[in-house]
Structure formats: structure tokens, C-alpha cells
C-alpha positions as CSV (number, residue, x, y, z in Angstrom):
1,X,17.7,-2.0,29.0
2,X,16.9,-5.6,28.6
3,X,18.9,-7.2,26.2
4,X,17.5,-10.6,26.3
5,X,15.8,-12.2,23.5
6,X,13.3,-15.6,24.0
7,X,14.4,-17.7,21.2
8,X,11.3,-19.7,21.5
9,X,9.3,-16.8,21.3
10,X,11.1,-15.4,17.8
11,X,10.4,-19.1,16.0
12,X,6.7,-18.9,17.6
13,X,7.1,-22.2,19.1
14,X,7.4,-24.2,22.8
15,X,10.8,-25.0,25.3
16,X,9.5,-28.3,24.5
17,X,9.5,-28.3,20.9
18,X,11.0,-31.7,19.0
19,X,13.7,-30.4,16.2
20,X,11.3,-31.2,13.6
21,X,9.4,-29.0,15.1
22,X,11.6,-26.4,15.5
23,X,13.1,-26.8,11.7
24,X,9.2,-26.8,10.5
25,X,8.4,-23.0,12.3
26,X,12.2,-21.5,11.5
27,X,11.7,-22.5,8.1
28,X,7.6,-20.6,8.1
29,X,9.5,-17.9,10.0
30,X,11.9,-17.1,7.3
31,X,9.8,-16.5,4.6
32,X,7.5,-14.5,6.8
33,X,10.4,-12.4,8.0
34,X,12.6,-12.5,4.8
35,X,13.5,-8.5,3.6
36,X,12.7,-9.6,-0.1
37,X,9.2,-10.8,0.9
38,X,6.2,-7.6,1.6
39,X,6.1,-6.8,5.2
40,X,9.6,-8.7,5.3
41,X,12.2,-7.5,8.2
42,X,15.9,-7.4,8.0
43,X,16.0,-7.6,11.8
44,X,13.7,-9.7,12.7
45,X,14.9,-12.4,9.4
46,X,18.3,-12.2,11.4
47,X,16.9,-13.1,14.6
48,X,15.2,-16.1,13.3
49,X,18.4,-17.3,11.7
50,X,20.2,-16.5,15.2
51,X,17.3,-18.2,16.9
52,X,17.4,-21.5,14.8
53,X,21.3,-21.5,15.0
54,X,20.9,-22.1,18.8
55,X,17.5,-24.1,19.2
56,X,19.0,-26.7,16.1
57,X,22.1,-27.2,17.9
58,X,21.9,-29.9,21.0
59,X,24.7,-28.3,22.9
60,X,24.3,-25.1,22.0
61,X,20.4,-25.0,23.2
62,X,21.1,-27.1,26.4
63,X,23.1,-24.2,27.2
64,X,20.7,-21.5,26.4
65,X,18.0,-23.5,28.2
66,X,19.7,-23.3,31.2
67,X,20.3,-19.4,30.7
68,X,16.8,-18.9,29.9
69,X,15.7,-20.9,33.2
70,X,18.3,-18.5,35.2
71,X,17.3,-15.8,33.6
72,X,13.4,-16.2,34.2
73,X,14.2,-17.1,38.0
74,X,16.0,-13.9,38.4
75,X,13.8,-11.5,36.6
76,X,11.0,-13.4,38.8
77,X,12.8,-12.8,42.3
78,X,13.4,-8.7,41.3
79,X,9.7,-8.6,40.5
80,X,8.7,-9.7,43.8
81,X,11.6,-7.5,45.8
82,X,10.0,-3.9,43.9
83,X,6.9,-5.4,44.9
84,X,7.8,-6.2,48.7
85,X,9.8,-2.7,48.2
86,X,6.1,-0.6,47.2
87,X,4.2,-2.4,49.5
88,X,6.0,-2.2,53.2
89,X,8.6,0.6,52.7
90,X,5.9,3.2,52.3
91,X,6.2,5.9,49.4
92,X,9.8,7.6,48.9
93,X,10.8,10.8,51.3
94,X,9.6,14.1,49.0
95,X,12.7,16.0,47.9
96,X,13.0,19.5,49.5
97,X,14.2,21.2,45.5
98,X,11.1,19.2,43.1
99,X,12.0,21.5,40.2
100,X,15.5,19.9,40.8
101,X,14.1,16.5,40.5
102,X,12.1,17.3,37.5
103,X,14.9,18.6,35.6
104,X,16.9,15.7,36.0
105,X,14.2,13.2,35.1
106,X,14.0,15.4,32.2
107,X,17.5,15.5,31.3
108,X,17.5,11.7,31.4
109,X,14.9,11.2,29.4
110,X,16.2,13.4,26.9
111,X,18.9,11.5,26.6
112,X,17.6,8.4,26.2
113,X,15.5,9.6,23.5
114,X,18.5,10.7,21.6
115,X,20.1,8.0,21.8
116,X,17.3,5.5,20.6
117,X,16.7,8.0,17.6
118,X,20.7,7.8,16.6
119,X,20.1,4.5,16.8
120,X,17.3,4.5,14.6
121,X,19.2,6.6,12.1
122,X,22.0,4.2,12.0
123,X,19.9,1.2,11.8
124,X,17.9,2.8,8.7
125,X,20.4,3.9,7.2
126,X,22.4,0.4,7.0
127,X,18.9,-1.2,6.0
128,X,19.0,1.2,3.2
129,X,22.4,-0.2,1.8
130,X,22.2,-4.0,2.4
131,X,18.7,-3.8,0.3
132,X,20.4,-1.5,-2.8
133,X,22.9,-4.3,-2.6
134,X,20.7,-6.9,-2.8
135,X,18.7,-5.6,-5.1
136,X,22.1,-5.7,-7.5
137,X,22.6,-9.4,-6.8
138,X,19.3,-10.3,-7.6
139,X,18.9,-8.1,-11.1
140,X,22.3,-10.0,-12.0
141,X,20.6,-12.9,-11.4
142,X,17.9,-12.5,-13.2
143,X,19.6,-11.3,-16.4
144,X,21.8,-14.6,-16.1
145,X,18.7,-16.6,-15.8
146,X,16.6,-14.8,-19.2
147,X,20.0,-15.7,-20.7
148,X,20.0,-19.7,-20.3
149,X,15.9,-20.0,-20.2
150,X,15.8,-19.4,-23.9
151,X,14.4,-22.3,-25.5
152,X,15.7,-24.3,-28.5
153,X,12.7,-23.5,-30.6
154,X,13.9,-25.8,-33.5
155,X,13.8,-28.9,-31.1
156,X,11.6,-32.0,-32.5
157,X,10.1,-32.0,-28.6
158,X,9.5,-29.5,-26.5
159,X,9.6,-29.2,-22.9
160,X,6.2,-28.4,-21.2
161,X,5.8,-24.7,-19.9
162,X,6.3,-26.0,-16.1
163,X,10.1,-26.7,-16.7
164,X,10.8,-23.0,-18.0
165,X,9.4,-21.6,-15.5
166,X,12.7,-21.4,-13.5
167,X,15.7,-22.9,-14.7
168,X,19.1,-24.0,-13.1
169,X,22.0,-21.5,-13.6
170,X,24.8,-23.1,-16.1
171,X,27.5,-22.2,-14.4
172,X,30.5,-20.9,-17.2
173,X,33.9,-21.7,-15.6
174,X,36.5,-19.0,-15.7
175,X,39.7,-19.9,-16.9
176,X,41.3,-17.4,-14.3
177,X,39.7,-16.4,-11.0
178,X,40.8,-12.9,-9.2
179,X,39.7,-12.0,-5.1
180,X,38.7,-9.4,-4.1
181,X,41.9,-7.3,-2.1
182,X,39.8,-7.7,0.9
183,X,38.1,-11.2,0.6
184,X,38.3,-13.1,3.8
185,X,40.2,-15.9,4.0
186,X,37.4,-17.9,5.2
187,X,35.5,-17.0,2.4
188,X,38.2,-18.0,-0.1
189,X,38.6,-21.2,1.6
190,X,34.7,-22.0,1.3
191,X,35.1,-21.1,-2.5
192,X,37.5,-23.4,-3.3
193,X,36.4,-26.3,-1.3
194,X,33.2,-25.9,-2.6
195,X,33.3,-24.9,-6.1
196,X,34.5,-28.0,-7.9
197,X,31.7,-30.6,-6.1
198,X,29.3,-27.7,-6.5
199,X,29.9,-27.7,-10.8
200,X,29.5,-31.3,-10.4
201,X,26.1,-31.0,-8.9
202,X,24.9,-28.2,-11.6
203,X,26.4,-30.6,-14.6
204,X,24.1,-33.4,-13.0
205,X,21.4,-31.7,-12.7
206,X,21.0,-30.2,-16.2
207,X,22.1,-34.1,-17.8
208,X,18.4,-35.4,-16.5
209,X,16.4,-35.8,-19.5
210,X,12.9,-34.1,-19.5
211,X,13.6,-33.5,-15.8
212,X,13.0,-36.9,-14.9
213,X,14.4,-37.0,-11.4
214,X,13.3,-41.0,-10.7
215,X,16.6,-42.4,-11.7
216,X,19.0,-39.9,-10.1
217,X,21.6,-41.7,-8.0
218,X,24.7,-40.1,-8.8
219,X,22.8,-36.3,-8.5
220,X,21.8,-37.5,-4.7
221,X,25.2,-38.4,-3.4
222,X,26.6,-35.4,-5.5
223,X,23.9,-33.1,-3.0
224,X,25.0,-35.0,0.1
225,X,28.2,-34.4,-0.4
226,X,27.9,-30.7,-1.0
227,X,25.6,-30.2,1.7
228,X,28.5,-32.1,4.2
229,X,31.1,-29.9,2.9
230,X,29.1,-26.6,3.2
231,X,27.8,-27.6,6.8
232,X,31.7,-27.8,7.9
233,X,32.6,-24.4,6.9
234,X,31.8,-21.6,9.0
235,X,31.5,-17.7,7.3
236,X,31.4,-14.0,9.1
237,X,29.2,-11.4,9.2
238,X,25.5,-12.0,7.6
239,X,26.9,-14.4,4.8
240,X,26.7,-17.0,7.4
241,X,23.2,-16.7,6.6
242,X,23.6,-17.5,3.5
243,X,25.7,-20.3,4.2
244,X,22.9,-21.9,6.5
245,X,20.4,-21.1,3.2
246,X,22.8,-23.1,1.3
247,X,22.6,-26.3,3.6
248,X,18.8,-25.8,4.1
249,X,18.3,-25.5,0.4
250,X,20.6,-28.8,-0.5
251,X,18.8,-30.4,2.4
252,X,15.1,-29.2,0.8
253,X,16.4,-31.0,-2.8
254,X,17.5,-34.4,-1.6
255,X,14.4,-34.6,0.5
256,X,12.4,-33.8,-2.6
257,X,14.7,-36.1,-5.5
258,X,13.9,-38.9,-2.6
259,X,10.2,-38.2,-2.4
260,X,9.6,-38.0,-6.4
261,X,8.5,-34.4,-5.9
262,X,7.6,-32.0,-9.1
263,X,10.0,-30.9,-11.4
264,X,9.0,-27.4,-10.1
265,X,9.5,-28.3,-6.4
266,X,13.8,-29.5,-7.7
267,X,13.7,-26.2,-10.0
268,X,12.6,-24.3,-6.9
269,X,15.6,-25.9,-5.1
270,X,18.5,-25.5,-7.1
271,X,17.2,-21.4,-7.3
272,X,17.7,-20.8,-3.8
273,X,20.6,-22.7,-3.7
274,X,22.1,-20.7,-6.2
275,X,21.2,-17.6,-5.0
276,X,22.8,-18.1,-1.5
277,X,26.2,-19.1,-3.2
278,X,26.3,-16.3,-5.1
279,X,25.6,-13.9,-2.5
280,X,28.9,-15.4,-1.3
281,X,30.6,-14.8,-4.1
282,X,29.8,-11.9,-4.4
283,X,31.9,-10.9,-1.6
284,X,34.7,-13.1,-2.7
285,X,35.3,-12.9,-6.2
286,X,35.8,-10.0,-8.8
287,X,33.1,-9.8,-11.1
């Protein structure tokens, strides 16, 4: 079986494509693809994330370029050798037993079929447990954000309905922190490198006043320097994912802080960003 997989081909776009390009379609690709979203697909959502991983790195895709141009040249030549083979060999000497030959075409086949349905089974049945999983991260998430929406109703001013739509988590900070016995190191590493800058960038953003995001100097390099310090760490498994939704999410808010985009659009931001670190943690620390 064919194992190969046309990078270009999962992120819809051409060899040729500029990075922008390529960043624009990976970024349509996962929300298309995403297992939270209807007609989402855990598979193919991880084959966009391993197709961007390649196609945004200039090393790593000159590499796979060349492999792709190989592998297109071979597969090419083999096409025209069964073809040369069918059309001046003439058809294949009749064997004397045919029930023989039919039972082990059928054996085969049997086989193979068994094998794609265990397969299957497999497959299904890990599907089934990532999305219980997630749906536990995301109901605690949701709980934690009806907690710290709640409006101060005996406020002289209120804010307009547009900023409670989706507030920033306040993160609490725990005196004492326990690991999981089985965290990864890497994982533990990322946590602490990360947490203090990323409690810095929280504070900031809740200390702008009526979400005005014009004036917001310190909350920009505070983003920066997160996104620089997540970018150099590198997780296993399918929190790497989350890692990458991380940086694509701190890259999305400084865009938008430096483009004077709604309230909403930063609100938006901060969400996903939020919801990729704690996926982390989940895996990390004890809750």
C-alpha cells in the first residue's frame, strides 16, 4: 500500500505556493478539518497540522520537494514498465489448477480485508477516547469562563454586550503546583518556561480599560515574547498541535493589537490561546 501523502494536496494549494499562501489555506484547512467543528476529522485535522509543519519550514519543505519530485518520477517510470509489460509480453500463461489460483486470490483478499477492518476498529475506537477527553477539557472550560464573565452589576458604567461575549481566563496562581507521576519532562519544562511570561500577558490584558487596545505597548512585546519562547519548545505526541495553536494564536493577536482590530477579534484570540495551553496542562499538572 501507498503510504505517501501530497502535502500540497491536503492544504488544497500549489508546489508553488508563497508562505503566505500556504499559512492563509492551513489556517482555512483547520477549521474545516477541526474534530470540534460539524463534519470535522481527527485525521484529516492531523494531517493538515503535519502538512503545514513541513510546507512552513524552508528546510524542511526543500527536502520534501525533492522527495515529492523523486517520488512522482518513479511512480511515473513503473506506470509505463506495467504498461510496456500488458502491451508486448502478451497475457500471462493460464495455470493448469484455476480453483488453486482462485483460492489463493481469495485467501489474500481475505486477509487484507481483515486487516483494514482491525484497523478501523482501532482507529474508532481511539477517536472515541481523544473526543470524551476533549469534551472534559472544554466543559472545564466553560465552567471557568461563566465563573469570571459575571458582570459587576453595581458598576456606575457598564461594558457594552460585545465585550462579555467571551472573556479572558484570570488565571488564579497556585501557591503549590503537583505533576502528574507520568508528565514528560518536556512538558514540565514548557510549563515552567512559559508560565510566568504567560501570567504576565493575561494580567496585561485584563488592565486595558474598556478594552481599548490603541495604547498597548507593553501587552505587544509581552505577546512577542511569549510567542518566541513557545516557538523554541518542542512537545510529543498530539500536544505538539497544540503547541503550534499556541504560536498561531499569539501570532493572530499581535497582528490584530497592531491592526486596531475589534475588541471581539483580541477576545477571540486570547480564547484559543488559552484553550491550547491548557490542553497542555492538562497533561502536565494535577488538577
Amino acid at each position: 500500500m501507498d503510504s505517501f501523502v501530497n502535502y500540497y494536496d491536503i492544504l488544497g494549494v500549489k508546489s508553488s505556493a508563497t508562505m503566505e499562501e500556504i499559512k492563509k489555506a492551513y489556517r482555512k484547512r483547520s477549521k474545516e478539518t477541526h474534530p470540534d467543528r460539524k463534519g470535522g476529522s481527527s485525521a484529516l485535522f492531523i494531517l493538515v497540522q503535519e502538512a503545514y509543519e513541513v510546507l512552513s519550514d524552508e528546510h524542511k519543505r526543500v527536502e520534501y520537494d525533492l522527495y515529492l519530485e523523486e517520488y512522482i518520477k518513479t511512480h511515473s517510470l513503473m506506470k509505463t514498465a506495467a504498461y510496456s509489460d500488458r502491451k508486448f509480453t502478451g497475457p500471462l500463461p493460464k495455470m493448469k489448477n484455476k480453483s488453486l489460483r482462485r483460492n489463493i486470490i481469495a485467501t489474500l483478499c481475505s486477509i487484507v480485508l481483515l486487516i483494514v477492518i482491525a484497523f478501523g476498529v482501532l482507529k474508532y475506537q481511539s477517536d472515541i477516547q481523544e473526543i470524551k477527553e476533549l469534551k472534559k477539557q472544554i466543559s472545564t472550560i466553560q465552567k471557568e469562563n461563566e465563573s469570571v464573565a459575571e458582570i459587576d452589576t453595581s458598576s456606575d458604567e457598564q461594558a457594552p454586550d460585545i465585550y462579555s461575549v467571551k472573556q479572558p481566563i484570570k488565571e488564579s496562581a497556585s501557591e503549590t503546583v503537583y505533576y502528574k507521576a507520568n508528565a514528560d519532562p518536556s512538558f514540565i519544562a514548557f510549563y515552567e518556561d512559559i508560565k510566568p511570561v504567560y501570567d504576565t500577558l493575561i494580567e496585561e490584558f485584563n488592565k486595558v480599560e474598556n478594552r481599548d487596545f490603541k495604547e498597548t505597548q507593553v501587552l505587544l512585546n509581552t505577546a512577542e515574547e511569549l510567542r518566541v519562547l513557545v516557538s523554541n519548545h518542542i512537545l510529543n505526541g498530539q500536544y505538539e498541535y497544540a503547541r503550534f495553536g499556541m504560536v498561531e494564536g499569539l501570532e493572530k493577536l499581535i497582528s490584530d493589537i497592531s491592526v486596531n482590530s475589534p475588541p471581539y477579534e483580541l477576545l477571540n484570540d486570547m480564547g484559543d490561546i488559552q484553550l491550547n495551553y491548557r490542553d497542555i496542562l492538562s497533561v502536565t499538572l494535577e488538577q
